[in-house]
KOLTOR-401003 format. One record per residue: x, y, z of N, C-alpha, C in turn; residue in three letters. Coordinates in steps of 0.001 Angstrom, whole numbers, plus 500000, padded with zeros to 6 digits. Layout:
XYZXYZXYZALA...
END
This chain:
813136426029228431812724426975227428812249428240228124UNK812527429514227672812718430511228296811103431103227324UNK810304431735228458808656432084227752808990433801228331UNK808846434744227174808486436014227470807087436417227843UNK807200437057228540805647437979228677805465438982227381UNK804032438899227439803592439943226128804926441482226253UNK804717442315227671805291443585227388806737443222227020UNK807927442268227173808833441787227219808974441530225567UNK808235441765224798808703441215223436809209442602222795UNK809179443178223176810402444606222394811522443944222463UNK811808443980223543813384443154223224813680442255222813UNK813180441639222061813931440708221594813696441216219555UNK815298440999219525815677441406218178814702439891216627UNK813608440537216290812945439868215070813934439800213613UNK814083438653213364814837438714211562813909437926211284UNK813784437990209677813632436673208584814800435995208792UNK813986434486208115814893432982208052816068433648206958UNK815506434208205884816929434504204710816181435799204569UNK817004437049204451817027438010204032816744438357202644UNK815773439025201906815165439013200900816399439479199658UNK817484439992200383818071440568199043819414439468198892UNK818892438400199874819660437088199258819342436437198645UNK817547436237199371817024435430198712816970435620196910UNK817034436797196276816248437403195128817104436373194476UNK818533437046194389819455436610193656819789434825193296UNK819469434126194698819344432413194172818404432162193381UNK817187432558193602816066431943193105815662432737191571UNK815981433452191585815768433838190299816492433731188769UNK818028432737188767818254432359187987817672430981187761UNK816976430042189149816539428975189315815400429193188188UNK814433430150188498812991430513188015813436431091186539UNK814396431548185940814365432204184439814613430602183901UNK815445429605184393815659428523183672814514427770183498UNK813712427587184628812358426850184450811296427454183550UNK811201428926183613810247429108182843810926429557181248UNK811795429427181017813157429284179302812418427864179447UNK812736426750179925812905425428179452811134425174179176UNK810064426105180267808575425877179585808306426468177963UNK808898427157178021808799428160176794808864427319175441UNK810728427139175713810711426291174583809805424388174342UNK809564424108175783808432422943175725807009423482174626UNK806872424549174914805278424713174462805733425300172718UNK806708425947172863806757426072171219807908424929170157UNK808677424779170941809388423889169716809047422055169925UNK808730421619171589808631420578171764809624419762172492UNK809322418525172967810603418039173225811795417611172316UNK812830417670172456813816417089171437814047415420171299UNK814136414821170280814203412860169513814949413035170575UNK814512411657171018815844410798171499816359409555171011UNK817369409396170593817655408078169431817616406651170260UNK817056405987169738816851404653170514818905403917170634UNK818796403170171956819671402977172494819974401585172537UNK820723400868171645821247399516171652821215398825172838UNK820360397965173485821157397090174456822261396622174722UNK822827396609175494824598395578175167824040394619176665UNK824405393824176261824573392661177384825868391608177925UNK826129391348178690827236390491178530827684389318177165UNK826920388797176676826969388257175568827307389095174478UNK827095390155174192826955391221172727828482392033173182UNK828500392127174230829528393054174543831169392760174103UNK831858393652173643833184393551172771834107394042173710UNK834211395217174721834445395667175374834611394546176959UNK835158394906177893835401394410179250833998394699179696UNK833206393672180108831861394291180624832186394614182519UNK831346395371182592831573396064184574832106396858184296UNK832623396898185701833485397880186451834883397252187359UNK836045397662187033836826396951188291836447397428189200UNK836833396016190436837010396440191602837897397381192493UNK838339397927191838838738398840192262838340400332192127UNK837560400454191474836094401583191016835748401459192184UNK835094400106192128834141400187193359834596400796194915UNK836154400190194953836223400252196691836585402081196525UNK837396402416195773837440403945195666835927404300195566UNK835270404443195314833843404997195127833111404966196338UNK833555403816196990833346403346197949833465404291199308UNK834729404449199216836242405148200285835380406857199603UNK835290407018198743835092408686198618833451408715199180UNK832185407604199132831638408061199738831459408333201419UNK831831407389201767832652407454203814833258408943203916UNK833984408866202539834793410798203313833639411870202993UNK832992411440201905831816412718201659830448412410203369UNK830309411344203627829162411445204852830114412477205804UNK831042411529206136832345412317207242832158414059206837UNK832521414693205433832476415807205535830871416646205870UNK829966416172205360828866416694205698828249416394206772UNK828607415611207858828254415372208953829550416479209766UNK830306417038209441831333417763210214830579419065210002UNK830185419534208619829498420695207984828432421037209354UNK827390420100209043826279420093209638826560420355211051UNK827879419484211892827703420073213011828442421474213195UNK829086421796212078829667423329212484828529424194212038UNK827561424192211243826099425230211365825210424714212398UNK825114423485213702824526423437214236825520424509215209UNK826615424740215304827263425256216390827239427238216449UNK827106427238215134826934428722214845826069428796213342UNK824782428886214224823525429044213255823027430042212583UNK823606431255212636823878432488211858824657432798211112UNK824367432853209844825623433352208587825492434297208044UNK827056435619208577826497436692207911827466437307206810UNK827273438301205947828360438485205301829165439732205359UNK828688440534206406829465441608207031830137441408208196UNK831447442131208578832492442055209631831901442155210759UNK830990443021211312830657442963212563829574441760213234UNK828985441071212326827699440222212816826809441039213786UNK826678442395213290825272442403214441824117441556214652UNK823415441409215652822201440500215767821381441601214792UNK820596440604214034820069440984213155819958441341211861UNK821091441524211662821743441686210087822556440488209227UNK822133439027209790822263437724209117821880437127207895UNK822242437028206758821316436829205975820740435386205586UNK821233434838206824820383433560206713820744432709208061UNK819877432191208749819666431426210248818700430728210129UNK819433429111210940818931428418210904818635428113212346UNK818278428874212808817723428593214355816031429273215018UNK815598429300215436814380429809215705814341431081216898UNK815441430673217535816335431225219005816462433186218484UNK815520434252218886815911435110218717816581435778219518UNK817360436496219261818684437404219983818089438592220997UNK818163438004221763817218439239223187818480440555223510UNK818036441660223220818228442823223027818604443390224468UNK818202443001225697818468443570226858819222442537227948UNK819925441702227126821340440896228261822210440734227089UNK823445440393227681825049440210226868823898438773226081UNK824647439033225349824112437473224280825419437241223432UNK825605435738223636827119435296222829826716434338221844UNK827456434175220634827353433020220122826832431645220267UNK827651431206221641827315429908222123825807429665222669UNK825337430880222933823551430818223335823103430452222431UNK823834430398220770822870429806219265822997428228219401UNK823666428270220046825007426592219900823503425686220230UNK823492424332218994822593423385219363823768422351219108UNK823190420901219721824276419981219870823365418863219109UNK824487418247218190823895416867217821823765415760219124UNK823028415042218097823473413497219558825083413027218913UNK825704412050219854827080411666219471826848410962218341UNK826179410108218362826394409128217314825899409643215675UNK825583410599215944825278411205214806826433412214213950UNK827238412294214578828244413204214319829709412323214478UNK829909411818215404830892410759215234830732409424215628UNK830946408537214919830679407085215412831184406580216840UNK832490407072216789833271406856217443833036406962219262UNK832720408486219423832155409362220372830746408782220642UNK830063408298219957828769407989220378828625406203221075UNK829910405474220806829865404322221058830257404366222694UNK831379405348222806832022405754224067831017406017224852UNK829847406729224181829217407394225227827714406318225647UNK828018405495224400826904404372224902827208403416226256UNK828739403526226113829233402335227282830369403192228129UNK829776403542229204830403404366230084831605403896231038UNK831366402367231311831957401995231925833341401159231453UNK833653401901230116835055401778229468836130402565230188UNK835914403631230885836846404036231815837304405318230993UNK837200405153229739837499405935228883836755407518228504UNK837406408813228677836418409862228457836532410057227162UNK834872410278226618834651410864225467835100411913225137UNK836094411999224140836515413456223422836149413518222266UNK835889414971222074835300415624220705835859415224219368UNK835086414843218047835880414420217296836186415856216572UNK835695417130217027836249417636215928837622418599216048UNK838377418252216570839817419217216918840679417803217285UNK
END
């Protein structure tokens, strides 16, 4: 970990985590809905809710469950949804700055997820943002390899 001296902190380029004129725009359709939905709590109330028949296997007229085949698809789509958000996650661990103009200057991001500020007086690249998962967190596969070394086998990247 790299420690500046007090006079040494000019250079280095300061942002906010999210840029305020991003932030405005999420949160404030969040906040008109919450305080609409208090509104109408305090003047009209909550709305009936009609009581709801039990059905049980006995009462039931209908096929009661689910096929099995619900299940293993439901199943199979959640494995591809971890898979995709574990790929997500490691492509914002790899480039932790998201900006929405062409040039990416340091500093003009409107949202980073890194703590790592952009020092103003050396070349600074991308890959200086770059944080790395552990293997097994990102691919099963890669992390088993890398548990047992003496497979002979080199660990390659799962993501290319």
């Amino acid at each position: 970990m790299i420690h500046l001296k007090a006079a040494n902190t000019s250079h280095v380029a300061a942002a906010p985590w999210i840029c305020l004129s991003t932030l405005i725009p999420l949160v404030a359709p969040i906040a008109l809905m919450v305080i609409a939905a208090y509104v109408q709590w305090l003047t009209v109330g909550l709305p009936p809710v009609p009581a709801v028949r039990e059905i049980t296997a006995a009462t039931a007229t209908e096929p009661y469950g689910f096929p099995i085949w619900i299940g293993i698809t439901h199943y199979v789509n959640l494995l591809f949804m971890i898979l995709l958000a574990r790929s997500g996650l490691q492509i914002l661990m790899d480039h932790p700055r998201l900006y929405w103009n062409v040039h990416s200057t340091p500093g003009t991001e409107w949202v980073r997820f890194t703590p790592v500020q952009v020092p103003l007086d050396r070349l600074y690249t991308a890959k200086d943002d770059a944080r790395y998962l552990t293997p097994g967190s990102v691919c099963p596969v890669e992390g088993i390899l890398w548990a047992w070394p003496d497979t002979g086998i080199s660990p390659a990247p799962c993501s290319g």
